[in-house]
C-alpha positions as CSV (number, residue, x, y, z in Angstrom):
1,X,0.0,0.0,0.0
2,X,1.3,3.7,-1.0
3,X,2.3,5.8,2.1
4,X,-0.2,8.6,2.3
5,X,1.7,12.3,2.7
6,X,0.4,14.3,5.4
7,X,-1.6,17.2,4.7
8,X,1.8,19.9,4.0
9,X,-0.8,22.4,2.7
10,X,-0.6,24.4,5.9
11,X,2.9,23.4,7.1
12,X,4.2,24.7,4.0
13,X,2.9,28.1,4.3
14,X,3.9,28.5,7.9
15,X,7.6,27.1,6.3
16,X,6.9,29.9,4.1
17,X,6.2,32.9,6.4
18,X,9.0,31.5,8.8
19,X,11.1,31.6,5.9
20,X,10.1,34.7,4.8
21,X,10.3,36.2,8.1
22,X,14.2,35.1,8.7
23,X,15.6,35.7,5.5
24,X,15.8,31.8,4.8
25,X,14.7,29.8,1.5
26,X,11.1,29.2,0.8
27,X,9.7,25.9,1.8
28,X,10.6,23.3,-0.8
29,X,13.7,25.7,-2.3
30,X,16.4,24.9,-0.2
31,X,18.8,23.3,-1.6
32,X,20.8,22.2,1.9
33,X,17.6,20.1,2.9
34,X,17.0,18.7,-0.4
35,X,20.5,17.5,-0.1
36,X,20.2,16.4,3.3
37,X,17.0,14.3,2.4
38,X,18.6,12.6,-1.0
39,X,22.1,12.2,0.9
40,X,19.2,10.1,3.6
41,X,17.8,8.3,0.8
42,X,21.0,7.3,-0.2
43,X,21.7,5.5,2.5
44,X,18.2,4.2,2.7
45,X,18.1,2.7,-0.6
46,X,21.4,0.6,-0.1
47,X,20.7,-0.8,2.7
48,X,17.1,-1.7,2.4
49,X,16.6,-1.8,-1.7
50,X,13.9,0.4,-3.7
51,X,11.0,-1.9,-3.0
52,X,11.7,-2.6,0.9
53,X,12.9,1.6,1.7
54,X,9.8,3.6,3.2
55,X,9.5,7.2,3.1
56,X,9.5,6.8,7.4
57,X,12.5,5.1,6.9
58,X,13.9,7.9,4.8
59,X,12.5,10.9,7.0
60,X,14.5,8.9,10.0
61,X,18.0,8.7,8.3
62,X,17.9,12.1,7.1
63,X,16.6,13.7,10.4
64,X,13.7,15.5,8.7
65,X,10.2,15.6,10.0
66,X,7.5,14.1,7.6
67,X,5.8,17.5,6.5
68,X,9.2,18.2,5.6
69,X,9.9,15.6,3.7
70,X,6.3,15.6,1.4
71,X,6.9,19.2,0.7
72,X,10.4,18.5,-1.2
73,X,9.3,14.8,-2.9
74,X,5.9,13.7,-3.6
75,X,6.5,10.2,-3.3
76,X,9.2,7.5,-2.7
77,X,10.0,6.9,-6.2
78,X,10.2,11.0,-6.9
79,X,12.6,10.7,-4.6
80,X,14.5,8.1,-6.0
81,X,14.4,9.3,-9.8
82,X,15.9,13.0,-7.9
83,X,18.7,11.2,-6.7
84,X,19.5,8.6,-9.4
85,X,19.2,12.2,-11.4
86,X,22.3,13.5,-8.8
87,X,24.1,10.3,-9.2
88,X,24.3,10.7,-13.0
89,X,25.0,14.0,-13.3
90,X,28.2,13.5,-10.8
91,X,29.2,10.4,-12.6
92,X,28.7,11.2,-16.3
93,X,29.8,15.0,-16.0
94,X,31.7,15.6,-19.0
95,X,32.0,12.6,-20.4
96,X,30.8,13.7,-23.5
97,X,33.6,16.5,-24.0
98,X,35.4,13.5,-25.7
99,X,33.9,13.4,-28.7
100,X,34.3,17.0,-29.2
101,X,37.8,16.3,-30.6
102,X,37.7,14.3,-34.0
103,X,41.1,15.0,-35.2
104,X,41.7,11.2,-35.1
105,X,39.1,9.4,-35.3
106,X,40.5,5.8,-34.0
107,X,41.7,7.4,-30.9
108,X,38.3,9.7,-30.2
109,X,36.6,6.5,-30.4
110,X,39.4,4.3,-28.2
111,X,39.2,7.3,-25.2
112,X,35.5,7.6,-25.3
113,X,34.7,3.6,-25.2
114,X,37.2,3.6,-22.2
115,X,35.6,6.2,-20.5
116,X,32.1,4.7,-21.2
117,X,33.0,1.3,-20.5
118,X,34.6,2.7,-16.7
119,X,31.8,4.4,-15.9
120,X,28.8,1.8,-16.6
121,X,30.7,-0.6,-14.7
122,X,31.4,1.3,-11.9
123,X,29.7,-0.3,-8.7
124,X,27.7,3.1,-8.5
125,X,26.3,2.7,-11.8
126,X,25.6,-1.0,-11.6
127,X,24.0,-0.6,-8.1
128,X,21.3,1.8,-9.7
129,X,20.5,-0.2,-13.1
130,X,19.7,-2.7,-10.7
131,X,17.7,-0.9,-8.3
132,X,16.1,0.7,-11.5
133,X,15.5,-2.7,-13.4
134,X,13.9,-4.1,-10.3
135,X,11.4,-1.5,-9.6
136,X,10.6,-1.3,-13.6
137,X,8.4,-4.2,-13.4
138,X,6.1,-2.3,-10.9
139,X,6.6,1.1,-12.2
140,X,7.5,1.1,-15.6
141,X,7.1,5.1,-16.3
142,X,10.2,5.5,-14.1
143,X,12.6,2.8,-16.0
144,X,11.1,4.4,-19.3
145,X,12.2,8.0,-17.5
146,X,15.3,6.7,-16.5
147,X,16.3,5.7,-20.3
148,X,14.9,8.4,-21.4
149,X,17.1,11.0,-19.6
150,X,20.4,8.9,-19.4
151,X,21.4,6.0,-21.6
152,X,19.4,7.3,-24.7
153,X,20.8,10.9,-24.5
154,X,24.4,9.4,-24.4
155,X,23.0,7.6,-27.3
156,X,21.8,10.3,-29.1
157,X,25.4,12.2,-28.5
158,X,27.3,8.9,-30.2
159,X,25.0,9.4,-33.1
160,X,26.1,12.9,-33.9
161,X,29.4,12.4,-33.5
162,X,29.1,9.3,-35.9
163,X,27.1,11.8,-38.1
164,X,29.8,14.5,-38.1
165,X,32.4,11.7,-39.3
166,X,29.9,10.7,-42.0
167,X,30.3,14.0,-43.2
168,X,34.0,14.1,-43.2
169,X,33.7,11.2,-45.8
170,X,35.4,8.8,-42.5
171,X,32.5,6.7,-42.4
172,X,29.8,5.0,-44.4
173,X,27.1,3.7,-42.3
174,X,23.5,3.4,-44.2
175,X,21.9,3.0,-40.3
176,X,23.7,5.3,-37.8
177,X,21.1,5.0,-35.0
178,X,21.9,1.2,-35.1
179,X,25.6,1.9,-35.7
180,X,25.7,3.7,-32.3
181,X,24.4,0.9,-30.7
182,X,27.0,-1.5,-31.7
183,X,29.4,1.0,-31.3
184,X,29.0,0.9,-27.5
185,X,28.3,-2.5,-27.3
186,X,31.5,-3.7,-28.7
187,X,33.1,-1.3,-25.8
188,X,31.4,-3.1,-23.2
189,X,32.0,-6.4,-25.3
190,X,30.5,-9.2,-21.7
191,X,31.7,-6.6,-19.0
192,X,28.4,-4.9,-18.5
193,X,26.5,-8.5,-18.2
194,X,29.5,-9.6,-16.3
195,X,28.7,-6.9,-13.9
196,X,25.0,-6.5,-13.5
197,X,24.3,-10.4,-13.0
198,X,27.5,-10.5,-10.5
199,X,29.1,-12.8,-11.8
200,X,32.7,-10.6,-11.9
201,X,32.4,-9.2,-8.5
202,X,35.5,-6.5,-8.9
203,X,35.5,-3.9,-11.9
204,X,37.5,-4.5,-14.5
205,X,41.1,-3.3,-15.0
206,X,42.2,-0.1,-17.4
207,X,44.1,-3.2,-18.9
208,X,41.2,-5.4,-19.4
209,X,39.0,-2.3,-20.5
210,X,41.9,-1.3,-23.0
211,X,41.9,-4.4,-24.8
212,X,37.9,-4.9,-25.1
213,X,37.3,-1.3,-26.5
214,X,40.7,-1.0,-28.9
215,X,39.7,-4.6,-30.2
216,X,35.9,-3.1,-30.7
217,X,37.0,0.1,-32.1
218,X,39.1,-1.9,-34.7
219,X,36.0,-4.2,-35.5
220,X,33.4,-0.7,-35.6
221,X,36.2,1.5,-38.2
222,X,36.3,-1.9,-40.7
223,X,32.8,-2.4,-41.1
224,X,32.4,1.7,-41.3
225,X,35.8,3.2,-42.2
226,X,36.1,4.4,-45.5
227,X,39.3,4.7,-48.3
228,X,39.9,8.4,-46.8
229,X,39.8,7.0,-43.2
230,X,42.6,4.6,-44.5
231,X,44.4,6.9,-45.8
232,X,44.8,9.5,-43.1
233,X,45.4,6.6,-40.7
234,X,48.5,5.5,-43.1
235,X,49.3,9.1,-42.9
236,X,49.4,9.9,-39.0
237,X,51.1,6.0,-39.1
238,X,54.3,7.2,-41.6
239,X,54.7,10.2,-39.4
240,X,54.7,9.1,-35.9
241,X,57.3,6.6,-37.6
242,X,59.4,9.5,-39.1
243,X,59.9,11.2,-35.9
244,X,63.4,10.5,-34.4
């Protein structure tokens, strides 16, 4: 059965005179308390799991009072999509910037799949595409949200980068939506499985990483590359040789 919120109508406009009254943020806008209850949650969720966490158990760990907590999050799994929402954004920060430099292709591609493949395997990451997964069954607006704003966006990125090498005559790829998808799953060739089934129960190494996405990237450029990617590869290759 769904928790039901206490009536916050009237505690948040005495939060809101108090607030206004002291010089403090309006009920619902500060941002120290909204950290305070998603640092609780936190904690909540890994010890007890989506499905078992209860909004009483989060208004204990975070040392808010209930009112408080209903006027911030609507509902548990709010609360949960704010802070897998905190989790991304500190874990995939500029991730992305990779791709902005396409001077060599091969190489863009090798230093974005290693980044990629460290990050979706991090225990973080794997933690909440299970805890995510799980809860989908019962709530599948959330997993479709949680797509949605993460792993298709990153999608979406890998697409126009694969677009911008199209034009550059680099590539020849007749689907590039599908292109993107092999892309990264050649850089995460069994690790991400590995990972979120627990069967490896320690990351892998930068080695191991290294070899999956340089082996990947090799297989992606000779279905895709084209004569002029060759060619500039054979290029950068006689130069780094001519150097002394």
């Amino acid at each position: 059965m769904a928790e039901t919120p206490p009536n916050v109508e009237n505690e948040s406009c005495d939060d809101l005179l108090e607030s206004l009254r002291r010089g403090r943020p309006a009920a619902g806008q500060d941002p120290v308390k909204r950290s305070q209850i998603i640092d609780g949650a936190r904690r909540v969720f890994i010890d007890k799991g989506f499905e078992a966490a209860s909004m009483n158990d989060i208004t204990r760990e975070a040392g808010v009072s209930k009112g408080t907590i209903y006027v911030y999050f609507a509902n548990k799994e709010e609360l949960f999509e704010a802070l897998i929402e905190e989790e991304r954004g500190t874990i995939f920060k500029n991730m992305y910037d990779v791709l902005d430099n396409a001077d060599n292709l091969r190489e863009t591609l090798v230093k974005f799949g290693k980044v990629l493949a460290l990050k979706i395997t991090s225990a973080k990451v794997i933690q909440a595409q299970r805890t995510v997964i799980g809860a989908s069954d019962r709530i599948p607006d959330m997993g479709a949200r949680f797509y949605e704003r993460g792993p298709k966006r990153g999608h979406d990125k890998v697409a126009a980068f694969l677009n911008a090498a199209i034009e550059r005559d680099l590539l020849r790829i007749d689907d590039v939506d599908l292109a993107a998808y092999q892309f990264t799953e050649l850089c995460l060739a069994g690790l991400f499985r590995q990972c979120i089934f627990a069967y490896r129960t320690k990351a892998p190494t930068q080695d191991e990483i290294d070899h999956i996405v340089r082996s990947g990237v090799s297989m992606f450029l000779k279905a895709y590359g084209t004569d002029r990617l060759a060619a500039e590869e054979g290029h950068q290759t006689i130069a780094i040789e001519a150097k002394p």
